[in-house]
N, C-alpha and C positions, 0 to 999 in steps of 0.2 A: 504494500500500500504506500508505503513510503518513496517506492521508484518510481511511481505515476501519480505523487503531487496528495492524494488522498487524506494523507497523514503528513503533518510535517509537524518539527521538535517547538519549532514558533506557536505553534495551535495547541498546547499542551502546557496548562496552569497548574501547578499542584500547591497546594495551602497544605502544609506539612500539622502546622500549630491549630490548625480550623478544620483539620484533617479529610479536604477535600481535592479534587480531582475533577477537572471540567477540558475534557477532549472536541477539540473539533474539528470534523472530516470534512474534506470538500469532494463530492463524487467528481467521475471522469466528465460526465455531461448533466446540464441540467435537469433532465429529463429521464437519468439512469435507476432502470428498475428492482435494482439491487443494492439501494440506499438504503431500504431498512433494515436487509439483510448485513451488510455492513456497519451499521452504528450498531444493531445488535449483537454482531460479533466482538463490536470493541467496546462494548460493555461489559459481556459477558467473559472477555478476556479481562478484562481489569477489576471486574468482582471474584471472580479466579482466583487472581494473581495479589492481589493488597486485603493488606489486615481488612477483615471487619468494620475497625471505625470509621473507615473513609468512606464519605458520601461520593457516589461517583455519578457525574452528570456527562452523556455523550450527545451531542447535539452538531448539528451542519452548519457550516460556517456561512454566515447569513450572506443570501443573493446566489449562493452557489444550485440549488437544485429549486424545481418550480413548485414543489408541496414541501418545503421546509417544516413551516409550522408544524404542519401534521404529524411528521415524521418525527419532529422535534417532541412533541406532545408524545408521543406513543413509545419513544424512549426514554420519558420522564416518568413517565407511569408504573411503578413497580411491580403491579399486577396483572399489567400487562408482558411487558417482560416476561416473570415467574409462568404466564401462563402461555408464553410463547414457547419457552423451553420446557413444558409438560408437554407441546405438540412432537411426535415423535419425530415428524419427518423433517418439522425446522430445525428441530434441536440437531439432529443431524448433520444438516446444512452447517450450521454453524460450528459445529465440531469438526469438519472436514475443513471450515474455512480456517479455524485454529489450528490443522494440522503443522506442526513444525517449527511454531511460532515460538516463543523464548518465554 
């Protein structure tokens, strides 16, 4: 994600003392329909990956895709999430998109 601009270290705030984490992706195109599959993966990579206490917010770097909000909305929602990955076949998805990752 990082070699095609998606992820970059600039878009990555961590409040160590506030104990939070706020990521933002810019898809390839506006229009890419694999934006929530992707901010879902790099949530569910960074509730994975950091303690507990850290509140973790992944959201699109604004102007970058044409249904932001939504998508923005639907990655802030924890019960959506939690009830994303009870879907078997996203949870899936997203663990294959994790394969390899650090």
């Amino acid at each position: 994600l990082e070699v095609l601009g998606v992820i970059r270290k600039e878009q990555i705030e961590v409040d160590d003392e506030q104990s939070k984490v706020l990521v933002y992706f810019s898809p390839t195109i506006s229009r890419c329909s694999m934006a929530t599959l992707i901010g879902l993966s790099i949530k569910v990579k960074l509730l994975r990956s950091l303690p507990s206490r850290f509140k973790v917010r992944v959201e699109i770097t604004p102007g970058t895709h044409e249904t932001e909000e939504d998508i923005n909305k639907q990655l802030a929602d924890k019960e959506r999430v939690a009830a994303a990955m009870e879907n078997p076949n996203l949870a899936k998805m997203v663990n294959i998109c994790l394969e390899g990752s650090f």
